[in-house]
C-alpha angles and dihedrals in degrees: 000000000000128000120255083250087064087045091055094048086056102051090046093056090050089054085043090048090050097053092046093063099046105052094043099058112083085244112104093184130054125185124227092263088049093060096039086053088047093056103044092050077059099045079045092051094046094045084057095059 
């Protein structure tokens, strides 16, 4: 079980991982559904590990 400290590291390297990905690609605007897309390949990638 992991301590609501672990929970909010997590949630702070999703939100890391997002904006990664949206400030390196050439694109400057997402769509809703882009961004939606972009989160759940994260949710996807962290369920995996």
């Amino acid at each position: 079980m992991h301590t609501e400290k672990e929970y909010q590291i997590m949630r702070r390297a999703a939100f890391y991982e997002l904006r990664i990905l949206l400030t390196t690609g050439d694109k400057k605007e997402y769509t809703v559904e882009e961004i939606t897309e972009l989160i759940d390949k994260i949710a996807m990638a962290k369920d995996q590990e």
